[in-house]
ChimeraX commands (.cxc) that place a marker at each C-alpha (Angstrom):
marker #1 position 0.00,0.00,0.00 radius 0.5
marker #1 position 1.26,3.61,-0.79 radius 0.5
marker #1 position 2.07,6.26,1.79 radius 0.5
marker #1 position -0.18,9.26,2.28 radius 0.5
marker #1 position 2.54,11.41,2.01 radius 0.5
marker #1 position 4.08,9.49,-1.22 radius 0.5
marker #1 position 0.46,10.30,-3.05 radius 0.5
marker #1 position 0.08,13.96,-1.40 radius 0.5
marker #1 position 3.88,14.57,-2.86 radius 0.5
marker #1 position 2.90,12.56,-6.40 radius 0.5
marker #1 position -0.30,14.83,-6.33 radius 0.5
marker #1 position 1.59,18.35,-6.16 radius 0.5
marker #1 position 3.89,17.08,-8.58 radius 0.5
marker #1 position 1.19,16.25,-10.98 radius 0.5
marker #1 position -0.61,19.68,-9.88 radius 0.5
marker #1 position 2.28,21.67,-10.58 radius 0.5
marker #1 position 2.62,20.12,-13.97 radius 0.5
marker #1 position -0.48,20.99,-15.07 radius 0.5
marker #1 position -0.25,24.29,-13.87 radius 0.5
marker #1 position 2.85,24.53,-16.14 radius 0.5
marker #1 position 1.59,22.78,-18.63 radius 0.5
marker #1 position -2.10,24.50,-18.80 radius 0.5
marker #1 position -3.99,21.89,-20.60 radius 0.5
marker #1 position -7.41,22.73,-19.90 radius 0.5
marker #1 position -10.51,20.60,-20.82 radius 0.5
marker #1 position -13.78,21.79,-20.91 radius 0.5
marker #1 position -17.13,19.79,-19.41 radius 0.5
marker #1 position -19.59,18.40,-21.61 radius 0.5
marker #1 position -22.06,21.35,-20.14 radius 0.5
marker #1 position -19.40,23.97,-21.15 radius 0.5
marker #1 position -18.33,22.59,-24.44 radius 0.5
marker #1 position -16.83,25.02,-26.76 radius 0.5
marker #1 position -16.39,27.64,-23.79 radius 0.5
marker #1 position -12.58,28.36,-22.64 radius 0.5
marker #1 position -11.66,28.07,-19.36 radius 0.5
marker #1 position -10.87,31.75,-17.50 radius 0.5
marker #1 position -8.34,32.58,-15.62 radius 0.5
marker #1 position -9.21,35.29,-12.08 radius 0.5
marker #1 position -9.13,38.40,-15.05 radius 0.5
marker #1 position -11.44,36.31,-16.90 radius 0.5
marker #1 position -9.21,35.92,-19.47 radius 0.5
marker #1 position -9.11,32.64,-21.85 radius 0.5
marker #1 position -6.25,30.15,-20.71 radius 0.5
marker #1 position -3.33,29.69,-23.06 radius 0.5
marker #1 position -0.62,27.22,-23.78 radius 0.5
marker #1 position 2.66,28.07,-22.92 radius 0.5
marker #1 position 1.84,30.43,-19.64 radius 0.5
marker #1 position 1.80,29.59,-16.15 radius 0.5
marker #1 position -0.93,30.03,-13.69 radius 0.5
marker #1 position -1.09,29.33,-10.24 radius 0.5
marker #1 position -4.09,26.58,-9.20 radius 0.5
marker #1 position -5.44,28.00,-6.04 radius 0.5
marker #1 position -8.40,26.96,-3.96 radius 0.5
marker #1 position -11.47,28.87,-5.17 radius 0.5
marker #1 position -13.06,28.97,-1.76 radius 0.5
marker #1 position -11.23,28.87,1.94 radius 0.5
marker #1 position -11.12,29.43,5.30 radius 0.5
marker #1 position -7.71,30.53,5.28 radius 0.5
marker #1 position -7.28,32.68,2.71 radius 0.5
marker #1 position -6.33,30.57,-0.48 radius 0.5
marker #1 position -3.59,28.41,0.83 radius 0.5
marker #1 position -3.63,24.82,1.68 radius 0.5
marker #1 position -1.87,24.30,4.19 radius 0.5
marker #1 position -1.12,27.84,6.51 radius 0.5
marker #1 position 2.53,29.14,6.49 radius 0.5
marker #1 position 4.26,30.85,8.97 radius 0.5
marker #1 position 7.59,31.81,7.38 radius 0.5
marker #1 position 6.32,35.26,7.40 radius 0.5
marker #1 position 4.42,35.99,3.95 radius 0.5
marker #1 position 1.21,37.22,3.16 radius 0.5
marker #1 position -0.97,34.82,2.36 radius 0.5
marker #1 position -3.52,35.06,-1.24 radius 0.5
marker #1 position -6.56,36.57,-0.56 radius 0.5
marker #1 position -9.44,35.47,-2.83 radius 0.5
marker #1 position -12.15,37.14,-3.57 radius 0.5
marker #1 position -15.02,35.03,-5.63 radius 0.5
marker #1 position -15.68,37.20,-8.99 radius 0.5
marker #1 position -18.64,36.32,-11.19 radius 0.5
marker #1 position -18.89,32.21,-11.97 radius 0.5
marker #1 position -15.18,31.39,-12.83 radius 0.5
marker #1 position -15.09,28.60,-10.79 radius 0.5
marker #1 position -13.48,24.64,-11.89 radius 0.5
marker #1 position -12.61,21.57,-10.03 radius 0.5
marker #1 position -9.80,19.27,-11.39 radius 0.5
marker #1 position -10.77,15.48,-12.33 radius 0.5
marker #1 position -7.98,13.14,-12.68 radius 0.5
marker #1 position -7.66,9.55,-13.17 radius 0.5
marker #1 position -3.99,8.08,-12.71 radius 0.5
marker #1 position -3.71,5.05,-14.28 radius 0.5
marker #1 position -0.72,5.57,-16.10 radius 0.5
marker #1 position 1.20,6.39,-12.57 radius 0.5
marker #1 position -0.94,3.74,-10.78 radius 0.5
marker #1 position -1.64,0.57,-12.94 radius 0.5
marker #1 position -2.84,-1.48,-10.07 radius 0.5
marker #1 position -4.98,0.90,-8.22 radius 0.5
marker #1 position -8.54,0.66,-8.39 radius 0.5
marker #1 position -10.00,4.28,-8.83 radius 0.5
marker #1 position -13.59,5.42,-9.72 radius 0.5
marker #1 position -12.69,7.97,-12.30 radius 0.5
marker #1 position -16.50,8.85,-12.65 radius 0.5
marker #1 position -15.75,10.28,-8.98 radius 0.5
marker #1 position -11.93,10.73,-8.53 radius 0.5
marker #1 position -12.00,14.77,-8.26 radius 0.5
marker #1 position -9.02,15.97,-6.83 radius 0.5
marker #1 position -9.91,17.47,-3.12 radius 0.5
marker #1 position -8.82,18.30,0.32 radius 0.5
marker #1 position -8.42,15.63,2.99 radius 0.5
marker #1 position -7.81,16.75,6.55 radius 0.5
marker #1 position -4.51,14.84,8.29 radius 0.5
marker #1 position -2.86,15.45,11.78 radius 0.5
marker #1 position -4.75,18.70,11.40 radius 0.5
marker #1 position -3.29,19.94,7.85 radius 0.5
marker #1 position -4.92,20.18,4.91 radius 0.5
marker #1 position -3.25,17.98,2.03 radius 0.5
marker #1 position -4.53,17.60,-1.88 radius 0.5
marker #1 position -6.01,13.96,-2.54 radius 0.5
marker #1 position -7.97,11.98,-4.62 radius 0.5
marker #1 position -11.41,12.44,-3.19 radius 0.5
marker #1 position -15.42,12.30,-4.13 radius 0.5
marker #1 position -15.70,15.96,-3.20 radius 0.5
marker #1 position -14.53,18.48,-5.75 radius 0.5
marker #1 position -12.24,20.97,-4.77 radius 0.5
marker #1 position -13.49,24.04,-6.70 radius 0.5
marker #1 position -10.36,26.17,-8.16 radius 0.5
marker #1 position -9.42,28.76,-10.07 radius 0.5
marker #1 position -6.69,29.92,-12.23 radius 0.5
marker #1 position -4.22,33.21,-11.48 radius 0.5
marker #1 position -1.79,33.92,-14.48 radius 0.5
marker #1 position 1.56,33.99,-13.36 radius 0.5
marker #1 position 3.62,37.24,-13.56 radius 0.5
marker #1 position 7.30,36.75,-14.29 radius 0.5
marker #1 position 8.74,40.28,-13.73 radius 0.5
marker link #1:1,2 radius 0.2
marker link #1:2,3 radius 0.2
marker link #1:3,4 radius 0.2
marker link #1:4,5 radius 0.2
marker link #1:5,6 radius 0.2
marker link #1:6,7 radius 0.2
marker link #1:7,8 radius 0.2
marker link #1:8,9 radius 0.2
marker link #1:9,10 radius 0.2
marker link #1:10,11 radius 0.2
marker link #1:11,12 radius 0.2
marker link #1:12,13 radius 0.2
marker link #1:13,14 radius 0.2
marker link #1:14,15 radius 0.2
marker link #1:15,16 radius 0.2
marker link #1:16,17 radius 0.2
marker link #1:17,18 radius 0.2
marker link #1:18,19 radius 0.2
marker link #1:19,20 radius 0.2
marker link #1:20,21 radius 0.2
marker link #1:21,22 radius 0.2
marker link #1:22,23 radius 0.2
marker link #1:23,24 radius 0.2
marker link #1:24,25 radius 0.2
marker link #1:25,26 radius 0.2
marker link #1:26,27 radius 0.2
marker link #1:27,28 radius 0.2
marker link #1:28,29 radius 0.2
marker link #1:29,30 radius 0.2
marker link #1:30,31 radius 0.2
marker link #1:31,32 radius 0.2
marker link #1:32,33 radius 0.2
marker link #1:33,34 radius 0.2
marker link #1:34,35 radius 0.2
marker link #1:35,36 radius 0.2
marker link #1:36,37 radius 0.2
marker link #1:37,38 radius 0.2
marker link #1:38,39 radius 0.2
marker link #1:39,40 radius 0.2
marker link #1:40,41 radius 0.2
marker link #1:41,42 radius 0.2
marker link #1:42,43 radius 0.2
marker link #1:43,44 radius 0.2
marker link #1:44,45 radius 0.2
marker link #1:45,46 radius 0.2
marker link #1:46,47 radius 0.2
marker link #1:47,48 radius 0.2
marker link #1:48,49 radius 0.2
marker link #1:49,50 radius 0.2
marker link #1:50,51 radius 0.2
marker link #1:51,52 radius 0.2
marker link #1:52,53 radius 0.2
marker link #1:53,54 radius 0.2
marker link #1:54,55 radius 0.2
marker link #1:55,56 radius 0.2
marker link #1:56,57 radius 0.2
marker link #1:57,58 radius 0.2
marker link #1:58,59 radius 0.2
marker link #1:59,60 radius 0.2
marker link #1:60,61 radius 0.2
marker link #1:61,62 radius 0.2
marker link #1:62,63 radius 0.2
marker link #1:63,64 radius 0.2
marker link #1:64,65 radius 0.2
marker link #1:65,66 radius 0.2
marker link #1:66,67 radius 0.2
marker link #1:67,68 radius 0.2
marker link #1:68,69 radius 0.2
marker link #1:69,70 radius 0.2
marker link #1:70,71 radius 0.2
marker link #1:71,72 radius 0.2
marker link #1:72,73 radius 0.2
marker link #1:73,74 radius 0.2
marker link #1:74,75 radius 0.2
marker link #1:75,76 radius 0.2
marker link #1:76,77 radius 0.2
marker link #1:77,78 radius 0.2
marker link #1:78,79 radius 0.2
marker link #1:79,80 radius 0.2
marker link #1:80,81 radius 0.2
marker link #1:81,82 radius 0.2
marker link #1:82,83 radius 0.2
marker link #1:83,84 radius 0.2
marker link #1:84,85 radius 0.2
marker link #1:85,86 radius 0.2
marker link #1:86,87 radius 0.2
marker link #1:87,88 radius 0.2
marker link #1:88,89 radius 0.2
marker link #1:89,90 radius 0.2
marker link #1:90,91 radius 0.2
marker link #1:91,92 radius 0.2
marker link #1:92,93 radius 0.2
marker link #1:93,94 radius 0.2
marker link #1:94,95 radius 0.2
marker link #1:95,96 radius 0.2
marker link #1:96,97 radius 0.2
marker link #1:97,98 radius 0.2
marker link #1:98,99 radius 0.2
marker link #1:99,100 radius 0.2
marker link #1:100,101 radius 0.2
marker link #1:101,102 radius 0.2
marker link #1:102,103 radius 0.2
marker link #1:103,104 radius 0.2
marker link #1:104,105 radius 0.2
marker link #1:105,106 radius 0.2
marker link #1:106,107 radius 0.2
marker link #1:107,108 radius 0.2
marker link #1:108,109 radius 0.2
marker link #1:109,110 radius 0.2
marker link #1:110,111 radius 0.2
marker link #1:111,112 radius 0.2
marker link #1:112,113 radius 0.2
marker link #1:113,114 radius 0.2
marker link #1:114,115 radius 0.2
marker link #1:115,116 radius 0.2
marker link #1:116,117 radius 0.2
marker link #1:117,118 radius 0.2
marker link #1:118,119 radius 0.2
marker link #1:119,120 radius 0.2
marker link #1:120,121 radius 0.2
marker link #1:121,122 radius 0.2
marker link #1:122,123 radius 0.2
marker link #1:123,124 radius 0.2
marker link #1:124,125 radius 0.2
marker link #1:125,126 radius 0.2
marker link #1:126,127 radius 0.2
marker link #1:127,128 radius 0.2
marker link #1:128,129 radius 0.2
marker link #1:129,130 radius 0.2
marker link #1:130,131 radius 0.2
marker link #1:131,132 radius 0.2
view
């Protein structure tokens, strides 16, 4: 059996990736509509965004830092609002995973909030990243 902290690490990796890598699909409800970033502005290849947590407690992070910086601060504009579906069989050939139902979300260990494979969505949204 695989570690919790093995598939929270493999999940940020993957994250990160696809927050690189910006491959966005599109729900059957949505077909044919791009997915927005926080300026409502169409995603595009090549450009990184940050994948942050649509909705929180804590003010957009995960899991709550205390090396001193300010954490993101999100404020909810208009219906820009996506959860990530994922299905790893390619990194998990032997797992057994529902992916009708394998959104990624937030499961709650030793009192810190950690990405997982979960049946609730984790509704998120996309910030273009600034290089300056």
């Amino acid at each position: 059996m695989m570690s919790m902290k093995f598939i929270s690490s493999f999940l940020s990796f993957t994250l990160l990736m696809m927050a690189i890598s910006t491959l966005a699909q599109t729900s059957n409800d949505t077909a044919g509509s791009p997915v927005l970033d926080t300026t409502g502005q169409p995603l595009q290849r090549g450009v990184e965004y940050y994948i942050k947590p649509a909705v929180t407690e804590n003010g957009g992070r995960l899991i709550d830092r205390r090396n001193g910086t300010c954490p993101f601060y999100i404020i909810r504009e208009g219906n820009r609002l996506y959860s990530l579906l994922w299905c790893p069989y390619e990194a998990c050939p032997i797992c057994k995973f529902n992916c009708r139902a394998t959104w990624v979300g937030v499961l709650v260990e030793n009192g810190k909030r950690l990405l997982a494979l979960d049946g609730s969505a984790l509704p998120v949204e996309f910030e273009r990243h600034n290089i300056d």
